[in-house]
Rosetta silent file (secondary structure, phi, psi, omega in degrees, C-alpha in Angstrom):
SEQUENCE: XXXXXXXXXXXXXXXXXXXXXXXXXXXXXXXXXXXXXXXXXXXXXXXXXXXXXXXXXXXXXXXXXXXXXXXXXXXXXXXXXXXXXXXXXXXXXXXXXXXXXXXXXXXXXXXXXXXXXXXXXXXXXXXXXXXXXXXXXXXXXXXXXXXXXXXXXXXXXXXXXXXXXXXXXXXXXXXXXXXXXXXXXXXXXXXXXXXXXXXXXXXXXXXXXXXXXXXXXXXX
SCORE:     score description
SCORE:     0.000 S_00000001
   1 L     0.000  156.432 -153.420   89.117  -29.338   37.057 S_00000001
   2 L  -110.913  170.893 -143.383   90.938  -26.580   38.240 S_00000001
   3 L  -105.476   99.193  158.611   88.282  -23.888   39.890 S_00000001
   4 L  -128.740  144.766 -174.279   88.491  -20.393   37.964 S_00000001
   5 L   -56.432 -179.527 -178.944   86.478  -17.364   38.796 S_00000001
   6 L  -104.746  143.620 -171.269   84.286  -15.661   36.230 S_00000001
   7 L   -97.522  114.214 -168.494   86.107  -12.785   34.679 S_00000001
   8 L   -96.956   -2.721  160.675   82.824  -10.468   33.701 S_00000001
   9 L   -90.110    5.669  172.826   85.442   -8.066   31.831 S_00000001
  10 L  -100.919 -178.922 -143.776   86.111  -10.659   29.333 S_00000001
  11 L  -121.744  -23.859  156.635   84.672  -10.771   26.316 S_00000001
  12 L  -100.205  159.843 -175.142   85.093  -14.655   25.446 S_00000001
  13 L  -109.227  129.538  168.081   84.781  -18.053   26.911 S_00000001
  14 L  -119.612  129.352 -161.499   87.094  -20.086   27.894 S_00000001
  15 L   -78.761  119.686  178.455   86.725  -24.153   28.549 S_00000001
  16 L  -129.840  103.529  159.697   89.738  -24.963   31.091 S_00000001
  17 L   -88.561   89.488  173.238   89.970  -28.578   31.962 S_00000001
  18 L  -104.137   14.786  163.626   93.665  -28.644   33.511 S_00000001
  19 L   -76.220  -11.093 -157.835   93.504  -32.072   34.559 S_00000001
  20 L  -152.569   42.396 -178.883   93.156  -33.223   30.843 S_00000001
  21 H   -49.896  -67.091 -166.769   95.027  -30.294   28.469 S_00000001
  22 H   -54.385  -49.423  173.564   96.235  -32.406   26.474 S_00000001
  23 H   -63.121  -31.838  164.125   93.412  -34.991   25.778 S_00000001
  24 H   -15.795  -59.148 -177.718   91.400  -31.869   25.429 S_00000001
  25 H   -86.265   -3.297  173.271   92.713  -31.486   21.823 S_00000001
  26 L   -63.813  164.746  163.184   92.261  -34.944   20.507 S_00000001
  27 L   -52.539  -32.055  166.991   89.600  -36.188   18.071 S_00000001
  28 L   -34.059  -62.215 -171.460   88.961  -38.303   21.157 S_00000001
  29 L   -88.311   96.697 -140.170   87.740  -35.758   23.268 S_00000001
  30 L   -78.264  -30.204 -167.979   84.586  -35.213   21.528 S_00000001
  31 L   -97.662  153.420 -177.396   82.723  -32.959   24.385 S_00000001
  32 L   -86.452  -18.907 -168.111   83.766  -28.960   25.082 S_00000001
  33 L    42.630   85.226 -175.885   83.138  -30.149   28.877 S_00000001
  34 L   -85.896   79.375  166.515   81.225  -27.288   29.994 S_00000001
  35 L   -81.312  131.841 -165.722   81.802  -26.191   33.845 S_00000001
  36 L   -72.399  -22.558 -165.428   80.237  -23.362   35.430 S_00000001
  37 L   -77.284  -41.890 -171.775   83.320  -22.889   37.405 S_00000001
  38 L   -81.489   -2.622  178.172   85.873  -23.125   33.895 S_00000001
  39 L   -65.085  125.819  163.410   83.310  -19.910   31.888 S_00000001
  40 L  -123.318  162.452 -165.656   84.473  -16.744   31.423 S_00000001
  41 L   140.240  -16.976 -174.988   82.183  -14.565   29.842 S_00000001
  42 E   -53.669  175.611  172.328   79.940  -13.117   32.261 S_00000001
  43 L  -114.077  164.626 -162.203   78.281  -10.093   32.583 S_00000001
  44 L   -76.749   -8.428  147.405   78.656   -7.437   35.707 S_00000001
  45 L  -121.818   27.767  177.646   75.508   -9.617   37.114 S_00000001
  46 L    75.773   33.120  171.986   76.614  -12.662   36.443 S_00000001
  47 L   -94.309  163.315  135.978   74.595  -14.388   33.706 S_00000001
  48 E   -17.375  111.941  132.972   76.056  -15.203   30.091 S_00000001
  49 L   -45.732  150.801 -177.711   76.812  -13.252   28.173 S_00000001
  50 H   -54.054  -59.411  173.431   75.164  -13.558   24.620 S_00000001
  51 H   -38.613  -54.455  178.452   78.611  -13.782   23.008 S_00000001
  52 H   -67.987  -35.128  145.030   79.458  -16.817   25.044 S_00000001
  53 H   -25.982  -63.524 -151.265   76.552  -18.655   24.313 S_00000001
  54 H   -71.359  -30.288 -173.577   76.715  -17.846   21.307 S_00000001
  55 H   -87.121  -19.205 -152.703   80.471  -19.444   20.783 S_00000001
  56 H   -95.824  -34.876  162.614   79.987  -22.506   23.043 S_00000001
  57 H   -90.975  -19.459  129.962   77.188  -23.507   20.274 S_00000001
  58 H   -12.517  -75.093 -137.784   79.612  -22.856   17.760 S_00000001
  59 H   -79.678  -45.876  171.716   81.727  -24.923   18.942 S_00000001
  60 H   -61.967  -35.142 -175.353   78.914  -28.237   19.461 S_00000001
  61 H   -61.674  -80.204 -167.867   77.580  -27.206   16.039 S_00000001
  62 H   -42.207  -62.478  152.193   81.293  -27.728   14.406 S_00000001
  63 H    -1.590  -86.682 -170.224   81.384  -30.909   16.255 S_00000001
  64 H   -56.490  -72.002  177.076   78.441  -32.226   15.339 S_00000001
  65 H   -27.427  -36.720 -145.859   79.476  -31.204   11.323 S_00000001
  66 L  -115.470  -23.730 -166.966   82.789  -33.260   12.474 S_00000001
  67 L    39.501   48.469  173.583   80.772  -36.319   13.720 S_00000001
  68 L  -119.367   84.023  166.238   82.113  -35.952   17.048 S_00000001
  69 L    89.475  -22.209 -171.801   79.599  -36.825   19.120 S_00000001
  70 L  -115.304  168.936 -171.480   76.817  -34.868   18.846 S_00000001
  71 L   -71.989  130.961  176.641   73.321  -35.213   15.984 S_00000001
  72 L  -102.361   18.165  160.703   74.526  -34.092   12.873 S_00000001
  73 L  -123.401   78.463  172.432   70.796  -33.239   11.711 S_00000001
  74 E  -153.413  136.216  175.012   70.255  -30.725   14.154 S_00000001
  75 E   -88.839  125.317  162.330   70.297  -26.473   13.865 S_00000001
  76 E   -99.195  130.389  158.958   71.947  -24.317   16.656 S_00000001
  77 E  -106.125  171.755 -179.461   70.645  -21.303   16.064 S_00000001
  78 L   -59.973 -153.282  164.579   72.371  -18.274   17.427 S_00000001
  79 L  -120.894   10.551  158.198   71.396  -16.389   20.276 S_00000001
  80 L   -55.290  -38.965 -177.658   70.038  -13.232   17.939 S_00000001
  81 H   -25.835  -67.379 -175.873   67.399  -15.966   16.438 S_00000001
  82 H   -39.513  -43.326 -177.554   64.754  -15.055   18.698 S_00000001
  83 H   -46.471  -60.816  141.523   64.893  -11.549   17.635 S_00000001
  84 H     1.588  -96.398  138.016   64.381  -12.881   14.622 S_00000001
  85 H    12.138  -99.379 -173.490   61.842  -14.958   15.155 S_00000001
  86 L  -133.036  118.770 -173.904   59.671  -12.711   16.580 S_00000001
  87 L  -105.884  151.347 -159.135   60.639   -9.153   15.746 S_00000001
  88 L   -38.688  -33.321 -147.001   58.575   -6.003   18.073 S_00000001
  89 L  -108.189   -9.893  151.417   56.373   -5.367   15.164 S_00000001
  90 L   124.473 -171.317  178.972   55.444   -9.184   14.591 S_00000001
  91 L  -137.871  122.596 -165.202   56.021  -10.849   11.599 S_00000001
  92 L  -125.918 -156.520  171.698   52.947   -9.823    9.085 S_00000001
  93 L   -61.853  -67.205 -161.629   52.823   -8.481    5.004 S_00000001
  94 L   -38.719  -31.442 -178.690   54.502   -5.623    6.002 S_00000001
  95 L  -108.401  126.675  133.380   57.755   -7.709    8.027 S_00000001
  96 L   -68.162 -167.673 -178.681   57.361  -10.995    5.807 S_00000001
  97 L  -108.356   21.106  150.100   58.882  -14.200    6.995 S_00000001
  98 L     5.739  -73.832  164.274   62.094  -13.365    4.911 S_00000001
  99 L   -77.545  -20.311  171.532   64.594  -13.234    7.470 S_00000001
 100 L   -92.757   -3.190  165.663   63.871  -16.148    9.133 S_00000001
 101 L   -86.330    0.171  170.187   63.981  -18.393    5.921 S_00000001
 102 L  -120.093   31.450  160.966   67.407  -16.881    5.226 S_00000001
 103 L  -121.063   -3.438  147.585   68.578  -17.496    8.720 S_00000001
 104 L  -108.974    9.431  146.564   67.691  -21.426    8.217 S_00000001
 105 L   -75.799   20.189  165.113   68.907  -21.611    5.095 S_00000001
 106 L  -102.037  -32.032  169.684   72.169  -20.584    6.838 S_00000001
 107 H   -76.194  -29.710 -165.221   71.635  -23.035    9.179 S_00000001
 108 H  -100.011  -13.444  157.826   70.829  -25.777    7.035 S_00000001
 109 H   -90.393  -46.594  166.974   74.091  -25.067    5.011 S_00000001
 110 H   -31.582  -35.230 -172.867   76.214  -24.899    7.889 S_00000001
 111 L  -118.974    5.170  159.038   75.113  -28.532    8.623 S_00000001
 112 L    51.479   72.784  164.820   74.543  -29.576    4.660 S_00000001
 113 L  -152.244  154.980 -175.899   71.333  -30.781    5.544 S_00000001
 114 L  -100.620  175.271  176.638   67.860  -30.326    3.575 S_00000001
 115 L   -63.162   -4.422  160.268   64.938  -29.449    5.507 S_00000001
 116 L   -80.929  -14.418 -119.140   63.135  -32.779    5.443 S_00000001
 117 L  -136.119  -29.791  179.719   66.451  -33.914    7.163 S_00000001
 118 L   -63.722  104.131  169.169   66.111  -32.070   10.397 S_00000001
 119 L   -53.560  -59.868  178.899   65.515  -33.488   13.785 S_00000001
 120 E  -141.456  152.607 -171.154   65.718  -30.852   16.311 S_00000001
 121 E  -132.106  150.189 -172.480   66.208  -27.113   15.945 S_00000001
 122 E  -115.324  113.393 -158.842   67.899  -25.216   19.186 S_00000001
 123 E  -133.766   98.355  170.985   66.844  -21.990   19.766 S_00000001
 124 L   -58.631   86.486 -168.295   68.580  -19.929   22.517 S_00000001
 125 L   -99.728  114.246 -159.370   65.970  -17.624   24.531 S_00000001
 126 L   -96.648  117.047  169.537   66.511  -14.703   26.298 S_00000001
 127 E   -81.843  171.773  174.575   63.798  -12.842   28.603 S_00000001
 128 L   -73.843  156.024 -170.845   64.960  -10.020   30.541 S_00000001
 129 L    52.122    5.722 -175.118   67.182  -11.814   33.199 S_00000001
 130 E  -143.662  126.875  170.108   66.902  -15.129   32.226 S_00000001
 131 L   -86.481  138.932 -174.920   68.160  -17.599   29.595 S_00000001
 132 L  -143.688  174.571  177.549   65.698  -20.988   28.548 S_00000001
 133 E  -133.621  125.051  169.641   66.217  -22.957   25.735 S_00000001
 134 E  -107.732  168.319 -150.923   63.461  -23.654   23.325 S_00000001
 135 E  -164.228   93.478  148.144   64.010  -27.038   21.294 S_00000001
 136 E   -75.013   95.614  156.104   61.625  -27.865   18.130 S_00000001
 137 L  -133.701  143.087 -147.217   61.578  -31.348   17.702 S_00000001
 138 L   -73.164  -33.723  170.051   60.497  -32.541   14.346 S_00000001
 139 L   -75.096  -86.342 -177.763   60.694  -36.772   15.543 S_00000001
 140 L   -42.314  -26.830 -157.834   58.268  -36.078   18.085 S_00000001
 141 L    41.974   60.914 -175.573   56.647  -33.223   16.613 S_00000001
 142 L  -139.418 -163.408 -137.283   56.235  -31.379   19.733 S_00000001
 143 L  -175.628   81.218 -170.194   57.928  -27.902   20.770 S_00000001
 144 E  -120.845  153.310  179.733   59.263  -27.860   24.356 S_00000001
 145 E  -101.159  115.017 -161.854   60.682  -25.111   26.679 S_00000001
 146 E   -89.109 -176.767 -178.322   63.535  -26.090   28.707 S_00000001
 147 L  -178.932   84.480 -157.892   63.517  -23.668   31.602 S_00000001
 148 L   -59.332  -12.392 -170.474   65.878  -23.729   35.180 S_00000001
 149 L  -147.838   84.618 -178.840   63.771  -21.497   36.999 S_00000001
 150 H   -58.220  -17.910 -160.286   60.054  -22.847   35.731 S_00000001
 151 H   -68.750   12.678 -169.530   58.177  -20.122   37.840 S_00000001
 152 H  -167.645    8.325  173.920   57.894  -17.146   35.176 S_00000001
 153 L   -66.623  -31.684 -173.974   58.329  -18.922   31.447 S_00000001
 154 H   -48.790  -73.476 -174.123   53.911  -18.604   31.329 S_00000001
 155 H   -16.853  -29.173 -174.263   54.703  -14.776   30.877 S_00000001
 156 H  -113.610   30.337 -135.027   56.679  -15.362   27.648 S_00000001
 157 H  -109.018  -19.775 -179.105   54.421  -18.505   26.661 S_00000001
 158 H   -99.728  -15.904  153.488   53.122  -16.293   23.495 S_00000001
 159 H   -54.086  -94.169 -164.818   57.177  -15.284   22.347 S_00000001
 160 H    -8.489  -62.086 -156.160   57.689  -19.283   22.264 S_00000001
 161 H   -52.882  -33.861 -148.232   54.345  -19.804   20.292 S_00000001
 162 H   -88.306  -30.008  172.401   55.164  -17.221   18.103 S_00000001
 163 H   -81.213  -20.277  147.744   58.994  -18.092   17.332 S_00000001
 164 H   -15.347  -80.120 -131.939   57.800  -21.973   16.643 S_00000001
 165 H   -60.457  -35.905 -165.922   54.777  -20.924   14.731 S_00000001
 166 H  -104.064  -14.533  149.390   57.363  -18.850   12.164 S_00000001
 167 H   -89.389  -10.816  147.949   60.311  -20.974   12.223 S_00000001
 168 H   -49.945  -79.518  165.718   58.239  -24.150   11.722 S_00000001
 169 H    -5.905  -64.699  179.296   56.920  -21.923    9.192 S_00000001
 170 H   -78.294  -60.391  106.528   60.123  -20.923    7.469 S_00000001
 171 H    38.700  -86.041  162.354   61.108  -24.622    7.503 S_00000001
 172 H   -28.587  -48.999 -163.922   58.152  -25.730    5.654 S_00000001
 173 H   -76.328  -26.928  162.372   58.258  -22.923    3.227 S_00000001
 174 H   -92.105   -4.543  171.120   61.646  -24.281    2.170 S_00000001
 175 L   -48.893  124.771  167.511   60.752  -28.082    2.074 S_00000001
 176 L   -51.587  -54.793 -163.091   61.328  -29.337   -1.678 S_00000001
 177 L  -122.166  179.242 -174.925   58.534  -31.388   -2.151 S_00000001
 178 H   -90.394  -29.345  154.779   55.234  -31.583   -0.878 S_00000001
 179 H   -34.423  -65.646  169.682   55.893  -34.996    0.938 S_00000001
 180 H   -40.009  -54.528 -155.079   58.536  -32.722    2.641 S_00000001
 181 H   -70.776  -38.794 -136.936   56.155  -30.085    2.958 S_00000001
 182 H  -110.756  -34.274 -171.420   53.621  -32.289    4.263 S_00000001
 183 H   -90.314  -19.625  175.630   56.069  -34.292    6.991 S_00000001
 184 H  -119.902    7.248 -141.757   56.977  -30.836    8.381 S_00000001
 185 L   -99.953  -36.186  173.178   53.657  -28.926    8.410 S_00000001
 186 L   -43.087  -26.036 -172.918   52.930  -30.247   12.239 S_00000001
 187 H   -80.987  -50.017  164.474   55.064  -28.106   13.969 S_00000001
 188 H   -35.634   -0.893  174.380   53.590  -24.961   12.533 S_00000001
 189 H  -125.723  -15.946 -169.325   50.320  -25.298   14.657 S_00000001
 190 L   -51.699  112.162  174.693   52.423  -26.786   17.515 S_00000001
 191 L   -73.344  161.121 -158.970   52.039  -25.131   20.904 S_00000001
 192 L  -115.550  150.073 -166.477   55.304  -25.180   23.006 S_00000001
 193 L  -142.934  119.218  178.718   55.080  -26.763   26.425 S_00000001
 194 L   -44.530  140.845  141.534   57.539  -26.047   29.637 S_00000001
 195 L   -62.592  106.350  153.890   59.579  -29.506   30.400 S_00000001
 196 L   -20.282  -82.546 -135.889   58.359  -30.825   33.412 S_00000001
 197 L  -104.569   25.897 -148.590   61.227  -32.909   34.554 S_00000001
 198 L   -92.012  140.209  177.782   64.108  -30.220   33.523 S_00000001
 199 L   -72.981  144.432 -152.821   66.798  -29.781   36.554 S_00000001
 200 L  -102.619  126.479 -173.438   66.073  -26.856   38.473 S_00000001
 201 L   -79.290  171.941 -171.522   69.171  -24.219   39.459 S_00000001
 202 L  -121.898    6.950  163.876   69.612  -23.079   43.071 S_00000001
 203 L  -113.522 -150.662  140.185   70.928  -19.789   42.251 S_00000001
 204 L  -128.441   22.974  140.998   70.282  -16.957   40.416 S_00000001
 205 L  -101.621   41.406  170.613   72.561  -16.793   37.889 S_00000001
 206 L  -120.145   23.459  164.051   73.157  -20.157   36.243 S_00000001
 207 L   -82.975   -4.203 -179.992   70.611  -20.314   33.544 S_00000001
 208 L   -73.389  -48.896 -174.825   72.693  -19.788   30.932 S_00000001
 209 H   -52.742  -34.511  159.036   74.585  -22.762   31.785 S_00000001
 210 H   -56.375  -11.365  150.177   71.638  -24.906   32.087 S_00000001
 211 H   -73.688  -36.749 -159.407   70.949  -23.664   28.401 S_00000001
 212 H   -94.883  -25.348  150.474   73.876  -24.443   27.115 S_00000001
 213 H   -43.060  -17.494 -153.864   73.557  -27.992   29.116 S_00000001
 214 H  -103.440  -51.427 -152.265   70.244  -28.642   27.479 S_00000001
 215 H   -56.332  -31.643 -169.110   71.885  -28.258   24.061 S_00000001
 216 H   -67.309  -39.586  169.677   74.700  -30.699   25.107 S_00000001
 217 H  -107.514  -26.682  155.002   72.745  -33.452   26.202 S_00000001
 218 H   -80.341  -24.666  168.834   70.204  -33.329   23.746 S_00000001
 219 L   -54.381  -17.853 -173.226   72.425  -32.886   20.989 S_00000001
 220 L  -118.573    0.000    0.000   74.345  -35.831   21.675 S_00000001
């Protein structure tokens, strides 16, 4: 793979495999083959940028719709979701949960799936300085926080609960039937729990990639 720096004035990401251009573009090559070394995208201290995240799950999401390689009953959400989520003022009467049932019903048409139908939902989360990945999943019914640098996720451990507890939420509240209703209602009490066994970076900028890694290998 040929070795390029990170350009933190651009504005986009780019995947550069130049051992394999050309297989690159086949139906074949099913993976974006994500190298910290091929990213451009950075920021002036060298995380992710949102935007690049944000394209690079694009890009698995379209996949996956394409049944190249990756779960086709799974949501990437964006990396605004969180915001979402859980917005400063909470989400109470005054903020219903509004926006976050019409940001998975956006999700759940992007991937023409109904909400009984769901596996895992991908939720990119940003603290100051750090990227994690939080990852609802609905076959286990558990809620886990993927996290490269485990020492400081307890601090945000009540953001997590709270963007579950209301996108479980929002999930449910669009479920058709009450079976549905009834088959998704676990996750909505579910507390979210750091992954133990998640590989740990040795720098201090590479969590994004190790986010966007998480998405890559569970998704597929």
């Amino acid at each position: 793979r040929q070795e390029t720096a990170a350009d933190s004035g651009s504005s986009s990401p780019t995947v550069v495999d130049s051992d394999n251009e050309e297989d690159a573009s086949t139906p074949e090559e099913v993976r974006p083959g994500l190298h910290w070394s091929s990213l451009h995208g950075f920021n002036k201290k060298g995380w992710l940028q949102s935007n690049t995240v944000d394209v690079y799950i694009d890009l698995i999401r379209t996949r996956a719709k394409e049944g190249f390689g990756y779960s086709e009953r799974c949501l990437f959400l964006s990396s605004h979701s969180k915001d979402i989520c859980d917005p400063p003022g909470g989400i109470n009467s005054n903020t219903p949960l509004r926006p976050v049932v019409r940001l998975l019903e956006a999700a759940l048409k992007a991937m023409k799936l109904q909400a009984s139908e769901v596996h895992m939902i991908f939720v990119p989360f940003y603290t100051p300085a750090h990227w994690t990945l939080l990852v609802l999943d609905y076959q286990q019914n558990r809620a886990r926080v993927l996290d490269s640098l485990k020492g400081g996720w307890s601090q945000w451990s009540s953001s997590y609960k709270r963007v579950t507890r209301n996108l479980a939420s929002g999930l449910h509240a669009i479920a058709r039937t009450e079976q549905d209703k009834k088959k998704l209602l676990p996750m909505t009490t579910c507390t979210p729990e750091c992954e133990e066994d998640y590989p740990q970076q040795t720098d201090g900028n590479a969590c994004g990639v190790f986010l966007l890694n998480g998405v890559d290998s569970l998704a597929g």
